[in-house]
Structures are given as C-alpha cells and as structure tokens.
C-alpha atoms as a printed R data frame, in Angstrom:
    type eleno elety resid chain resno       x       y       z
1   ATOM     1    CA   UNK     A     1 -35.809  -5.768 -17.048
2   ATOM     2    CA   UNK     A     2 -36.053  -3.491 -14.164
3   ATOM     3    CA   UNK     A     3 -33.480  -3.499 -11.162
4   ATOM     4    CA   UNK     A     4 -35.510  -3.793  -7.878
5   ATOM     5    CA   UNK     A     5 -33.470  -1.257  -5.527
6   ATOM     6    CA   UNK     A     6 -33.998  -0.623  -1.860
7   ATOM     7    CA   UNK     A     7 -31.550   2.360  -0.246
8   ATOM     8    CA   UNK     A     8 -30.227   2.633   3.152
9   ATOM     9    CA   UNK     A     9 -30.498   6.044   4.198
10  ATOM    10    CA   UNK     A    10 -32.605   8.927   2.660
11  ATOM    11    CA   UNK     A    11 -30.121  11.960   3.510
12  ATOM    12    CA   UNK     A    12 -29.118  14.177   0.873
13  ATOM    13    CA   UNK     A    13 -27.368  12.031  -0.946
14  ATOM    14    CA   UNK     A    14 -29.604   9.304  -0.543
15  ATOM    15    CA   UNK     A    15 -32.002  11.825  -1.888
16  ATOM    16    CA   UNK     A    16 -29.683  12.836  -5.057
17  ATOM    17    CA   UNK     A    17 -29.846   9.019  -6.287
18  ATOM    18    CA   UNK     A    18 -33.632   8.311  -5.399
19  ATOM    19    CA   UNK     A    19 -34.296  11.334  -7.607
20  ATOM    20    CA   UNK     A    20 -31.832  10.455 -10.320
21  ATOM    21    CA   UNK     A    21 -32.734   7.075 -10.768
22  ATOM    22    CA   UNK     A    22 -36.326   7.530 -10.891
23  ATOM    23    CA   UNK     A    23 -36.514  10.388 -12.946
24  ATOM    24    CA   UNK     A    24 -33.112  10.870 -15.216
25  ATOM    25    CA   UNK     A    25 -31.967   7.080 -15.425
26  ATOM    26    CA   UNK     A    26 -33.106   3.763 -16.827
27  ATOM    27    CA   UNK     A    27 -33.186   0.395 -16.325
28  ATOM    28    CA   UNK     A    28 -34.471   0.128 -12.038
29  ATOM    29    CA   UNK     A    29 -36.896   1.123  -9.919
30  ATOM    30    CA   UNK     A    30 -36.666   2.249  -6.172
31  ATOM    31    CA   UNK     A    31 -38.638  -0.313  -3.968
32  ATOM    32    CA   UNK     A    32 -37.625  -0.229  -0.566
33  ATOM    33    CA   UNK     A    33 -35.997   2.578   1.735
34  ATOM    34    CA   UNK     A    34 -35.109   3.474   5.361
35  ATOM    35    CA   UNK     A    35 -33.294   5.671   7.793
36  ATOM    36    CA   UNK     A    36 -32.848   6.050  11.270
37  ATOM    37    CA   UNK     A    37 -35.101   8.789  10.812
38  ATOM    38    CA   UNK     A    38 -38.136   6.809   9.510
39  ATOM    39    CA   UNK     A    39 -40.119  10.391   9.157
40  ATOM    40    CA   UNK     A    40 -37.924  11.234   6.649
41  ATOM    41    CA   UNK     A    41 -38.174   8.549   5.265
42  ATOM    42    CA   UNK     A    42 -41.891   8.123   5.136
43  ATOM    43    CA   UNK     A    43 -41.400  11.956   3.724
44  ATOM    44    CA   UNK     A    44 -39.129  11.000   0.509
45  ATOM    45    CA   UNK     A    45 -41.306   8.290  -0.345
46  ATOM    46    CA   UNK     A    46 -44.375  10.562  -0.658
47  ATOM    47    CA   UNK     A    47 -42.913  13.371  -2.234
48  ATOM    48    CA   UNK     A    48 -40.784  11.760  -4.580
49  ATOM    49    CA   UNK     A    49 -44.048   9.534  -5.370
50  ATOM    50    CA   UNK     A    50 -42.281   6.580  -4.851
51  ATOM    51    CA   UNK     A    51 -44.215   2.781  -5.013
52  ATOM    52    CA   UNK     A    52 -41.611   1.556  -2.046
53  ATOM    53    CA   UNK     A    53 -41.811   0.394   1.117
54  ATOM    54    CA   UNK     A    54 -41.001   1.955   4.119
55  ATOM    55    CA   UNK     A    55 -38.675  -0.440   6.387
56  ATOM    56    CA   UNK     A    56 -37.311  -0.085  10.018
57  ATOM    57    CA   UNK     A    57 -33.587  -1.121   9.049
58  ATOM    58    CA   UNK     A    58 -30.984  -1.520   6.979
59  ATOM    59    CA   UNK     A    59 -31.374  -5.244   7.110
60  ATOM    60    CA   UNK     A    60 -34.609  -5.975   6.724
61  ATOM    61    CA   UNK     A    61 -34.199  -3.815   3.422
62  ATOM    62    CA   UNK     A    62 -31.624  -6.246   2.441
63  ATOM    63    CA   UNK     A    63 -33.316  -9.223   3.471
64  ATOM    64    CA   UNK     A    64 -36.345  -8.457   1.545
65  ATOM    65    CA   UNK     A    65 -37.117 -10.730  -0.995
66  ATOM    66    CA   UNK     A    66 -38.139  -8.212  -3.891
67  ATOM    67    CA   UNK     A    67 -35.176  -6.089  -3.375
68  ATOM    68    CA   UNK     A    68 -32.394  -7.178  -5.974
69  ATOM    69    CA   UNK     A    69 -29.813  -4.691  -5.374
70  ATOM    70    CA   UNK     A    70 -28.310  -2.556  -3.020
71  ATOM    71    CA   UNK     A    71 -27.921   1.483  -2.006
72  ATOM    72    CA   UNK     A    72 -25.919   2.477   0.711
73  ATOM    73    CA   UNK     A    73 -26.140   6.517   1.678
74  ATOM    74    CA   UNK     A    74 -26.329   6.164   5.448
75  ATOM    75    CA   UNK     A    75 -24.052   7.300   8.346
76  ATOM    76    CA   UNK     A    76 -20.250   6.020   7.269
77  ATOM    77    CA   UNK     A    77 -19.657   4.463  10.498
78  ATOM    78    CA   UNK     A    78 -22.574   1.953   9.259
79  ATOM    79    CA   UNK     A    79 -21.108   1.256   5.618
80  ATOM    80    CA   UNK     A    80 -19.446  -1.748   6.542
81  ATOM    81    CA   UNK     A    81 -22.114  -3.453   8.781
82  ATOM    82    CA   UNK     A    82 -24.625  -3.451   5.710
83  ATOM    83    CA   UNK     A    83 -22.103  -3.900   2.950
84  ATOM    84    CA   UNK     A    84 -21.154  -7.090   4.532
85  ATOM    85    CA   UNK     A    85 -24.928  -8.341   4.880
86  ATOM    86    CA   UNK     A    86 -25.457  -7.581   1.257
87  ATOM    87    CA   UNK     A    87 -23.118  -9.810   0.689
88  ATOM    88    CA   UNK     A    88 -24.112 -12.046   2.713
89  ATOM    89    CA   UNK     A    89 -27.642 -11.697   0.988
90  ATOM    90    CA   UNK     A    90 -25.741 -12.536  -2.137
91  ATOM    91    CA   UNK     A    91 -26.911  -9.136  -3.662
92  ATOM    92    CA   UNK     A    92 -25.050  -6.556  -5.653
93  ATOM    93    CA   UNK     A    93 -24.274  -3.214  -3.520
94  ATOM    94    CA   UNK     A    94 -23.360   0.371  -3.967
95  ATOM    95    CA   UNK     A    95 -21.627   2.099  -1.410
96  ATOM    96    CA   UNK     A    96 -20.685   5.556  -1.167
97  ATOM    97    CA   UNK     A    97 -17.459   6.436   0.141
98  ATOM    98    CA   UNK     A    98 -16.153   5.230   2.671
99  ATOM    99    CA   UNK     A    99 -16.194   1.767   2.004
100 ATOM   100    CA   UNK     A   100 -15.397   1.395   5.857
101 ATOM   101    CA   UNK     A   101 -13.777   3.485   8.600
102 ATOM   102    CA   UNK     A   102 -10.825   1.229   8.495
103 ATOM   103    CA   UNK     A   103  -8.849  -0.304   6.612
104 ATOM   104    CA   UNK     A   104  -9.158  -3.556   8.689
105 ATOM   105    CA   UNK     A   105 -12.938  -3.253   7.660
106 ATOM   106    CA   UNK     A   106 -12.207  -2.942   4.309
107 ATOM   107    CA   UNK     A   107 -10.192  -5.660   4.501
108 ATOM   108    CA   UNK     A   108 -12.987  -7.821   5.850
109 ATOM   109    CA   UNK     A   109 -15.432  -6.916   2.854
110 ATOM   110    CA   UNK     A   110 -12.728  -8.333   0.896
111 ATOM   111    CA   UNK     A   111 -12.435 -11.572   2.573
112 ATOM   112    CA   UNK     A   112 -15.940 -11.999   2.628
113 ATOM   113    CA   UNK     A   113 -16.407 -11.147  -1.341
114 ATOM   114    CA   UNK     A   114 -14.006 -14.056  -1.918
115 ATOM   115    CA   UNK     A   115 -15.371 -16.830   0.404
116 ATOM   116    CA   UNK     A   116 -18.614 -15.787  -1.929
117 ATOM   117    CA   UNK     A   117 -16.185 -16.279  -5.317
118 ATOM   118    CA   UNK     A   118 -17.629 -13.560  -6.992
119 ATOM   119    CA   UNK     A   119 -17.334  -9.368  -6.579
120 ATOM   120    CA   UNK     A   120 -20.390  -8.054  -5.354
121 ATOM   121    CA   UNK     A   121 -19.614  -3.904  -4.459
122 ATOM   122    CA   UNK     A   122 -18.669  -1.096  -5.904
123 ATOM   123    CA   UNK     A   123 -17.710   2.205  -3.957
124 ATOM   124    CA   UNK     A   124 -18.826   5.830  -4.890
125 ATOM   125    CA   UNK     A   125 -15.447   7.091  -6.079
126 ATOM   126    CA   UNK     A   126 -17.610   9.010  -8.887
127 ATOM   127    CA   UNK     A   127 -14.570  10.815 -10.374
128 ATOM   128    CA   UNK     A   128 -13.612   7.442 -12.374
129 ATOM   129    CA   UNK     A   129 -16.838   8.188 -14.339
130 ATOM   130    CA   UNK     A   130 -16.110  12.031 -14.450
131 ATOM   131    CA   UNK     A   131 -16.132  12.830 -18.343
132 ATOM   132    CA   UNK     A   132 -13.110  14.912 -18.049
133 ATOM   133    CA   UNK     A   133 -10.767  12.644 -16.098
134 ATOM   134    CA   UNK     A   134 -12.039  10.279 -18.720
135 ATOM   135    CA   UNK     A   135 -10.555  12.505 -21.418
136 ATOM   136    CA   UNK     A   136  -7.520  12.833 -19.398
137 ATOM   137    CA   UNK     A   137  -7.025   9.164 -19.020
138 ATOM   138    CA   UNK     A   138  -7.216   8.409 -22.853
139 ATOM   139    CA   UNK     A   139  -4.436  10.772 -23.413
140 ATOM   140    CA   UNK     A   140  -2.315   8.836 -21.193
141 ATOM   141    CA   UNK     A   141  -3.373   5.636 -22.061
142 ATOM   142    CA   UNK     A   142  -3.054   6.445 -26.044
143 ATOM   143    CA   UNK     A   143   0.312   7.518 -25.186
144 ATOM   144    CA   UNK     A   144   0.271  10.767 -26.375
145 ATOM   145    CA   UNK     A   145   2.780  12.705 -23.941
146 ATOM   146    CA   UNK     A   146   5.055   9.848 -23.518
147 ATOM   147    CA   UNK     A   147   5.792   7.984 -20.448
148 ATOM   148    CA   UNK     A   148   4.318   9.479 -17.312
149 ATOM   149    CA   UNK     A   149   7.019  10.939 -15.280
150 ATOM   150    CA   UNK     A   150   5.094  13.429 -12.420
151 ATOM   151    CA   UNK     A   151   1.313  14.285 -12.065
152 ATOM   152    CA   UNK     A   152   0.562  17.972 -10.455
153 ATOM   153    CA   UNK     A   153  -2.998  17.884  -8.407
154 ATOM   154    CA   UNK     A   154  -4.918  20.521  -6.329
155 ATOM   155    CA   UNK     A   155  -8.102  19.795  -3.984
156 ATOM   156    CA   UNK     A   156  -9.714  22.906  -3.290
157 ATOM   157    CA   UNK     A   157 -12.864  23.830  -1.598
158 ATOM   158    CA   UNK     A   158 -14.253  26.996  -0.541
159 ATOM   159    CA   UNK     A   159 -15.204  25.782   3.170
160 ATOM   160    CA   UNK     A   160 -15.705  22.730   5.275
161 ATOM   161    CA   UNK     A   161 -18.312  22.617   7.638
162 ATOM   162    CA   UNK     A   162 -17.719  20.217  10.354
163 ATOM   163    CA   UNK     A   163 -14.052  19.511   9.370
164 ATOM   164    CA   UNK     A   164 -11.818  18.345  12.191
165 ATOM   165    CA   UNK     A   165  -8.598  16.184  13.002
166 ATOM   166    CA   UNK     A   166  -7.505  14.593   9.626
167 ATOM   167    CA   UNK     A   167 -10.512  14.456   7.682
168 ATOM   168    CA   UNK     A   168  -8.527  16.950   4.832
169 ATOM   169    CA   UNK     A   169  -6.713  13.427   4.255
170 ATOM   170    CA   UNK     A   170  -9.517  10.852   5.377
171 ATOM   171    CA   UNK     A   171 -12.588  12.510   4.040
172 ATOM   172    CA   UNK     A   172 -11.626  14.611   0.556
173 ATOM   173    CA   UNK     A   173  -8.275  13.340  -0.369
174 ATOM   174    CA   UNK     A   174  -9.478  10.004  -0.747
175 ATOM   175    CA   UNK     A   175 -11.346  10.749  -4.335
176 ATOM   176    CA   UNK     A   176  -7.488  11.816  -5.728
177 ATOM   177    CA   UNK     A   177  -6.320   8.379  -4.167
178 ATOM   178    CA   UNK     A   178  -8.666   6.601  -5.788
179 ATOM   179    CA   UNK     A   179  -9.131   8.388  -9.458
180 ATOM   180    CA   UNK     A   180  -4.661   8.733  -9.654
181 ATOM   181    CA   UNK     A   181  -4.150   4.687  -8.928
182 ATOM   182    CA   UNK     A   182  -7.117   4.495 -11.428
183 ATOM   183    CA   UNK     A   183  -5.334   7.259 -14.224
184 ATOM   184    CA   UNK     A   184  -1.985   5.964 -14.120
185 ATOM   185    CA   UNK     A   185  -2.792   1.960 -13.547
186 ATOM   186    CA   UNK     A   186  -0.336   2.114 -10.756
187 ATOM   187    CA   UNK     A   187  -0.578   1.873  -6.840
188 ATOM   188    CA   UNK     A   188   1.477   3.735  -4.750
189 ATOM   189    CA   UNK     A   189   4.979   2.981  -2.066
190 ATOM   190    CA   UNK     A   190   5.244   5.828  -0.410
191 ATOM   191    CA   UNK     A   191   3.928   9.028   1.381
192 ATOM   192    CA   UNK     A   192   4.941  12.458   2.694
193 ATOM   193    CA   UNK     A   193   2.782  15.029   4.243
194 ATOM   194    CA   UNK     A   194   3.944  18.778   4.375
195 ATOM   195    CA   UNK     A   195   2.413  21.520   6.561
196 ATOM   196    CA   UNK     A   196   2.149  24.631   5.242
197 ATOM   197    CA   UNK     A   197   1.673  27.709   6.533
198 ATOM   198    CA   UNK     A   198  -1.853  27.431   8.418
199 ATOM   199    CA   UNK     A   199  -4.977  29.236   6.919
200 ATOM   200    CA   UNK     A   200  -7.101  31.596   9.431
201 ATOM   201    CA   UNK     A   201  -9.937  30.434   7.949
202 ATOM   202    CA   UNK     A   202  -9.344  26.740   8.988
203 ATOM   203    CA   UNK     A   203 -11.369  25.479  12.316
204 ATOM   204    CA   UNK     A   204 -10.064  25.597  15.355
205 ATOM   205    CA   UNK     A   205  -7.593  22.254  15.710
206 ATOM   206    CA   UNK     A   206  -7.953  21.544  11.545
207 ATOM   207    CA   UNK     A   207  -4.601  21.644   9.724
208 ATOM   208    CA   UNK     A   208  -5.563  23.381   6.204
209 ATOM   209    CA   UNK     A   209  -3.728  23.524   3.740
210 ATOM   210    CA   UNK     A   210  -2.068  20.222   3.200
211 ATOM   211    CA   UNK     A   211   0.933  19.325   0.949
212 ATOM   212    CA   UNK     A   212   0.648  15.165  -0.067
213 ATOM   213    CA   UNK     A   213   3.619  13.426  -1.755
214 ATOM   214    CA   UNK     A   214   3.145  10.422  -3.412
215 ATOM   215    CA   UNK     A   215   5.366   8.096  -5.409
216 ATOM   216    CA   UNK     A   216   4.076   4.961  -7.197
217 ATOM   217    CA   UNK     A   217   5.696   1.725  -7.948
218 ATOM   218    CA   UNK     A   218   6.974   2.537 -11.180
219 ATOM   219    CA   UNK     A   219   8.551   5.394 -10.076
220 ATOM   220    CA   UNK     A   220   5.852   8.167 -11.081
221 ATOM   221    CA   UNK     A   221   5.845  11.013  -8.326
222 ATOM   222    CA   UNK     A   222   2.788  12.847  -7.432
223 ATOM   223    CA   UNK     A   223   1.449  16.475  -5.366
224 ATOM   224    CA   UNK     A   224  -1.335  16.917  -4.261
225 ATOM   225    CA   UNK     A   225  -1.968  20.287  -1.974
226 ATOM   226    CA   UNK     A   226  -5.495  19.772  -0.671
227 ATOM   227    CA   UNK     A   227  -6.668  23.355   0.867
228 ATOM   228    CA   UNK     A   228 -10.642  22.812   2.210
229 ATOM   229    CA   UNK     A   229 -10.849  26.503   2.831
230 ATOM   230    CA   UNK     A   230  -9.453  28.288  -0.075
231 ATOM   231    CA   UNK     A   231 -12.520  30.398   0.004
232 ATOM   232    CA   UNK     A   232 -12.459  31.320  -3.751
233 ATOM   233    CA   UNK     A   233 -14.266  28.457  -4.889
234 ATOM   234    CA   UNK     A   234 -14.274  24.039  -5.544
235 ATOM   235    CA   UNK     A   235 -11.350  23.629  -8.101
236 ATOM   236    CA   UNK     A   236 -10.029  20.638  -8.728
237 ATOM   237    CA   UNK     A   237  -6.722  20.474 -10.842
238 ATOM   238    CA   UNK     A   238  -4.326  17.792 -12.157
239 ATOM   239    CA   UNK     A   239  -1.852  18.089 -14.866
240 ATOM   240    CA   UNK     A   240   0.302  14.993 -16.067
241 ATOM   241    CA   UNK     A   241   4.080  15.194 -16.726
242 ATOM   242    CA   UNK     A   242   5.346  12.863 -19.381
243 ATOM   243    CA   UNK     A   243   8.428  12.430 -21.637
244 ATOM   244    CA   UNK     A   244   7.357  14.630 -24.144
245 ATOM   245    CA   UNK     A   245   4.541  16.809 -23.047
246 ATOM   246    CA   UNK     A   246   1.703  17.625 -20.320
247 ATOM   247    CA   UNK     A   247  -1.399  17.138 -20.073
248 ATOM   248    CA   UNK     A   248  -4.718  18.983 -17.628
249 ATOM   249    CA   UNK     A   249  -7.577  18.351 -16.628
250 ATOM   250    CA   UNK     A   250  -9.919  20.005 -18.603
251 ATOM   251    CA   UNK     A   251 -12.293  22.754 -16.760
252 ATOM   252    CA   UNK     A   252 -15.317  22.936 -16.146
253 ATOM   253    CA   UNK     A   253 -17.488  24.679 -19.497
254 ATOM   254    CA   UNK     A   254 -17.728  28.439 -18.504
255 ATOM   255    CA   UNK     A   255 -18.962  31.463 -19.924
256 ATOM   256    CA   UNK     A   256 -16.526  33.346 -20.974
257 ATOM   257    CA   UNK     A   257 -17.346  37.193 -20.073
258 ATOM   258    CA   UNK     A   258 -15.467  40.088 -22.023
259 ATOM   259    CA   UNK     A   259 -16.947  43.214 -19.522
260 ATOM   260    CA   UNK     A   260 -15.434  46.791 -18.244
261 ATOM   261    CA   UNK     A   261 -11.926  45.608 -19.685
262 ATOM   262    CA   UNK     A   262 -11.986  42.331 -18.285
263 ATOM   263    CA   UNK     A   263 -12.338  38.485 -19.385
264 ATOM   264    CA   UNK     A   264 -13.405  36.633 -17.094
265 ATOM   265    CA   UNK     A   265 -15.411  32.886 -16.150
266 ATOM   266    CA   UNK     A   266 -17.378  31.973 -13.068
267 ATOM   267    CA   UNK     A   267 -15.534  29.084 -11.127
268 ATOM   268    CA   UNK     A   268 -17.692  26.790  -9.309
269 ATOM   269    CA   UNK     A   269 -18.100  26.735  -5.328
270 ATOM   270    CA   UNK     A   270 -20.560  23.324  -4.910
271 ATOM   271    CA   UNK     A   271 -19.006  20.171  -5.241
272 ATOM   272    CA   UNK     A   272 -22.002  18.278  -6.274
273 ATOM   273    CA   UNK     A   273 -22.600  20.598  -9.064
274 ATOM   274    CA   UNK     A   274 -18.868  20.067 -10.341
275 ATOM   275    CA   UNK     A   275 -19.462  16.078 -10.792
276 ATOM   276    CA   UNK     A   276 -23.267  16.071 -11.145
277 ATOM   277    CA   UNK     A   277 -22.843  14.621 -14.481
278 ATOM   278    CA   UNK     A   278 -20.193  11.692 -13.123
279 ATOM   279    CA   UNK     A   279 -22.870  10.888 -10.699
280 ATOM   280    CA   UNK     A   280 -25.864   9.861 -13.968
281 ATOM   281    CA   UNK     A   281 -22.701   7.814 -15.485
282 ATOM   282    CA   UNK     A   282 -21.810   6.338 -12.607
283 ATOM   283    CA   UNK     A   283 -25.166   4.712 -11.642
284 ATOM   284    CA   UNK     A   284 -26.426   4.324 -14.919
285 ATOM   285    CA   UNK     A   285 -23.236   1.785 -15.586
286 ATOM   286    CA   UNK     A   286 -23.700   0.712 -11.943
287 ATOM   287    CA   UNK     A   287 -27.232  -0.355 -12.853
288 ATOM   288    CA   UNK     A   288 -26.375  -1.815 -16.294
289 ATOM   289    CA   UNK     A   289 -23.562  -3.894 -15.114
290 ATOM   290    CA   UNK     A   290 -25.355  -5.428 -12.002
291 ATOM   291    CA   UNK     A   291 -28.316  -6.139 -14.245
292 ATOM   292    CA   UNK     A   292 -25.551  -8.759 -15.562
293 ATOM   293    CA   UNK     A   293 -24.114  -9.584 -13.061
294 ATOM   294    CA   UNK     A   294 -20.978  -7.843 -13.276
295 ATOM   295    CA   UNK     A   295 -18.937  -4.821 -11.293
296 ATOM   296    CA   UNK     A   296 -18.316  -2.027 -13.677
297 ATOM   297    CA   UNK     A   297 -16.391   0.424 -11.425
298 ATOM   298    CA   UNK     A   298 -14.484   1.104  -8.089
299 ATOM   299    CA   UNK     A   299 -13.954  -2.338  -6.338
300 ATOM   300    CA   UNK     A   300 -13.945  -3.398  -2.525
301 ATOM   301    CA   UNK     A   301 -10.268  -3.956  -3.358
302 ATOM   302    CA   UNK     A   302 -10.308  -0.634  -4.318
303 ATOM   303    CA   UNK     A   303 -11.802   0.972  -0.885
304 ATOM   304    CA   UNK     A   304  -9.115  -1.216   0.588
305 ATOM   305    CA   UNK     A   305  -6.123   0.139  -1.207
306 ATOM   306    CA   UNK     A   306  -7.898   3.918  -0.506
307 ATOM   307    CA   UNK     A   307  -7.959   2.940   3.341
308 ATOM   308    CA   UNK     A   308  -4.740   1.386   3.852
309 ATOM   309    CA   UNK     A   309  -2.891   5.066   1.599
310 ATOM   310    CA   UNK     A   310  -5.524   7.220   3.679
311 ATOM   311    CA   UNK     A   311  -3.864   5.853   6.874
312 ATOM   312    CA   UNK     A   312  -0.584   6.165   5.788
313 ATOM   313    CA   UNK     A   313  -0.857   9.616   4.701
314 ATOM   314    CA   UNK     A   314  -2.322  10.532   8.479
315 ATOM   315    CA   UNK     A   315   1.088   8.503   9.581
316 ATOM   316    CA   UNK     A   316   3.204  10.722   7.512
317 ATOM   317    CA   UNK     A   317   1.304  13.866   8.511
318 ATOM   318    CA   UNK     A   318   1.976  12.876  12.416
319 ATOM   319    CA   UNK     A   319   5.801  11.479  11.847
320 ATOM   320    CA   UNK     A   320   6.597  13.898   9.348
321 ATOM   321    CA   UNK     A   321   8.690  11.153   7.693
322 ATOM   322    CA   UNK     A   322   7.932   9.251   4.262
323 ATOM   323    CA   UNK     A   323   5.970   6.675   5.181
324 ATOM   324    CA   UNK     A   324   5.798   3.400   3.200
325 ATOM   325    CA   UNK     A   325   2.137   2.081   1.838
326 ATOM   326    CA   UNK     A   326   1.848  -1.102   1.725
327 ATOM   327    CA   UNK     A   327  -0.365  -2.537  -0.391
328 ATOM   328    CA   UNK     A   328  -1.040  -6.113  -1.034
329 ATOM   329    CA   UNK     A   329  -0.939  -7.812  -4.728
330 ATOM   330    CA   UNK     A   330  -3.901  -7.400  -5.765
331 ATOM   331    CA   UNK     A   331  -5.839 -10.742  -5.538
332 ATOM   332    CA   UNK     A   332  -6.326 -12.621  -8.947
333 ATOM   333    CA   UNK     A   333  -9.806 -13.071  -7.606
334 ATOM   334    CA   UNK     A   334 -10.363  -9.213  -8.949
335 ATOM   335    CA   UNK     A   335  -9.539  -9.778 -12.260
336 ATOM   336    CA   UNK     A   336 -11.159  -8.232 -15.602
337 ATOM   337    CA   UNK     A   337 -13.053 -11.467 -15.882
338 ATOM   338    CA   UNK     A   338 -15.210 -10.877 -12.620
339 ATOM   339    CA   UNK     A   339 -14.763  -6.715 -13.145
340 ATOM   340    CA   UNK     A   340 -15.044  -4.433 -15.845
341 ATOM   341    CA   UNK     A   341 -12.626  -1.503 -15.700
342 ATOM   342    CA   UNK     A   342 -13.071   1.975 -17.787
C-alpha cells in the first residue's frame, strides 16, 4: 500500500520532504501540491518528476479525494488554518513546527482532535527521532546513572538571518522544549530567563545569548543557554545529571585530524545537515504509522504544551521573575492506545 500525500507549500523544506519521500523513503507517493507561489510550484513538480497535481490552495489539496494524508511546510502563520481542515477532512497530518502561533491555537487543534475521538497530527519536532537523543534517552530510561537530578543544554547556531524580538525562545528553543519533556517523561512548573551579556553580532533589537531555567514537576532542574550567533558553528549539547553519573549527548561522527601538532574535528555550521538523518526516521515512521492509522510521534498535545512553556519563557524574559507554566493534565484521550511513543 502506498500513502497518497498532497503538501502545502513547496519552500525549502517542503522541497527536503518531496525529495526524501520520493526518492530515499518507502511506503507513499506525492500526489498533490501547492503554494502561494503556484510557479514554484508548477517548477517542483517538473523537476522533481513528480505524477501530482498542481492545486490553487491548501484546501482544495485537502479536500481532494485521492489525497490520504497530509504535509504541511507553508508560512507558520497558516499551520493552524489547514491543520484544523485536515482534521476536519478526517485525514492524518504532518505539521512542521509551529503547530500554531499561539497557544490558544494549539489549544483549538486539540479540541477539535477530540470532538473527532481519535489523534490525527503530529508536529515536526524531528529531534525525538534524532538517533543520538535516542541513545541518550535509553540510558536514562535503563536507569543507568540513577535518578535524574539536573540536565545541562546548549543551543548554538552560527547566525540567524531574520531573527528579531523573541524568536531565540519562540522559534529555536522550542525543539529543547519539546525533545527534554520527551527525555525525561516529565513536563515542566516553572521558568526563568537570564540576560547575559549581549553579543555584537546579534541584530539590532535581538537579545542573544539567552540563559533558560527550567524545573519540572518532579523536581529535575534544567539550563539551557541558547546563543543564535555564536559564530563558531550549530552545536547542540545536553548532558544529564543523575545520582550516580552523567550522561551527553553524543556528537556528531567527525574526522578526527592529527596535523602540524594539532588534533582536531570539523564541527558543523548547517542545521539541516546536523539532523538530516532524524528527518528519513521521522517520516518514514510518520508514514508507517498513518498507513495504520496510528500517531507515532510529537502530538497536538504536544505543540500545545511547547506553546503554552514558549510563552512563559517570553513572560519570564520580560518580568525577569520565575514564571509558573501551567500545563494542563494531559487528556486521557492521548493515551498510548491512540499514540505510539518512542
């Protein structure tokens, strides 16, 4: 059986998962696209040799009878108008981050996944499928350090292009929100944002670096310095504190170079090249798991929870007090018998 697919937007990342799941994946097919440039769109569909139609909208992709399943990769201010039709459409969706642009929109998703009975979208929070935070997570699931008592994270990138306001916190930070509450099967109470000294190489009106304090309901406290312009290159750390040892995120394979009295490894300074391989995982199970009927990764409850800490993080960061997050119990209706978690 082949999963019928039609995508909403043909951007670059759009692009990244036409290409992947027509040439690298199994198990669907691309049949339908659009984009509010329809050029471009007509353009991906002919050089990526692609037997799909061309539509003018979002919605009449979703309406369309031979489309099964759902991409979203347009504009995020548009995430939430088409998620909600998909489900409306009764039709499985993917959504790249963010789910919404608020957590009231979230929120709605949610509501409207429940009057259906039955969860219908996944977000792109493609670090869950990452093979290293994978390897991380077993060692704290098996146990093998104890009892997690901190967890030590860094966000860096070497620029950001088009960065303003809080988007450090709203835009970036969101992926450690997600994959943390994910690694430690915990949600978080609280948050405190420190300022650091400001970079020179931040834009004009950006706050870079950022210092994020977390703590989680069973007591587990978390850092997290997200710096967007570090300059040196995209590194992305996190060590775990527990009773009786740590544990890190493994890096990225390297050459190691032995040269004019030096060792040395490259680090890398694209993003998409650091999680490339999470991105294969995470459709491929994305496309198994819909094929029956089933939600194999980040949930709409999920974008919600990301929202609701994004916003209190951007609280904290303007009060400079702890701010509390408050986060619903999670609904029974998103239970391991509707979702599948790794």
């Amino acid at each position: 059986m082949s999963l019928r697919i039609g995508v909403i937007g043909t951007g670059k990342i759009g692009q990244d998962h036409i290409r992947r799941i027509t040439y690298s994946l199994q198990g669907a097919e691309i049949v339908a696209v659009t984009d509010v440039n329809s050029e471009l769109a007509e353009r991906v569909v002919k050089e990526e040799n692609l037997n799909a139609q061309v539509y003018n909208s979002g919605h009449e992709v979703i309406k369309a009878d031979h489309v099964e399943a759902i991409i979203v990769t347009s504009w995020g201010p548009t995430h939430e108008e088409f998620v909600l039709a998909s489900i409306s459409a009764e039709k499985y969706v993917f959504c790249e981050k963010p789910l919404a642009t608020t957590a009231e929109g979230c929120k709605k998703i949610v509501e409207a996944e429940e009057e259906y009975g039955k969860p219908l979208t996944q977000v792109g929070f493609m670090r869950r499928f990452d093979r290293s935070y994978r390897q991380l997570k077993k060692v704290v699931d098996d146990g093998k350090i104890g009892e997690t008592l901190m967890v030590h994270c860094a966000h860096r990138a070497p620029e950001a292009p088009g960065f303003s306001g809080d988007m450090a916190l709203t835009d970036s930070l969101v992926h450690e929100m997600d994959v943390l509450r994910w690694l430690l099967d915990d949600d978080y109470v609280s948050a405190q944002v420190l300022l650091p000294k400001r970079t020179r190489f931040a834009a004009e009106g950006l706050q870079d670096p950022h210092v994020v304090l977390l703590e989680t309901k069973k007591g587990i406290r978390i850092s997290v310095e997200s710096f967007v312009n570090c300059q040196y290159g995209y590194d992305i750390q996190c060590q775990v504190v527990g009773e009786t040892g740590t544990a890190n995120l493994p890096e990225p394979a390297s050459v190691a170079i032995r040269s004019d009295a030096k060792l040395s490894n490259d680090i890398l300074v694209d993003w998409k090249e650091r999680f490339i391989d999470s991105y294969d995982v995470e459709l491929q199970e994305w496309i198994y798991s819909t094929i029956k009927g089933e939600v194999s990764g980040p949930t709409a409850w999920d974008g919600y929870v990301v929202a609701v800490t994004a916003d209190a993080c951007v609280e904290a960061k303007n009060s400079r007090n702890i701010e509390p997050i408050l986060i619903p119990k999670r609904p029974d209706f998103y239970s391991k018998s509707h979702v599948l978690y790794y």
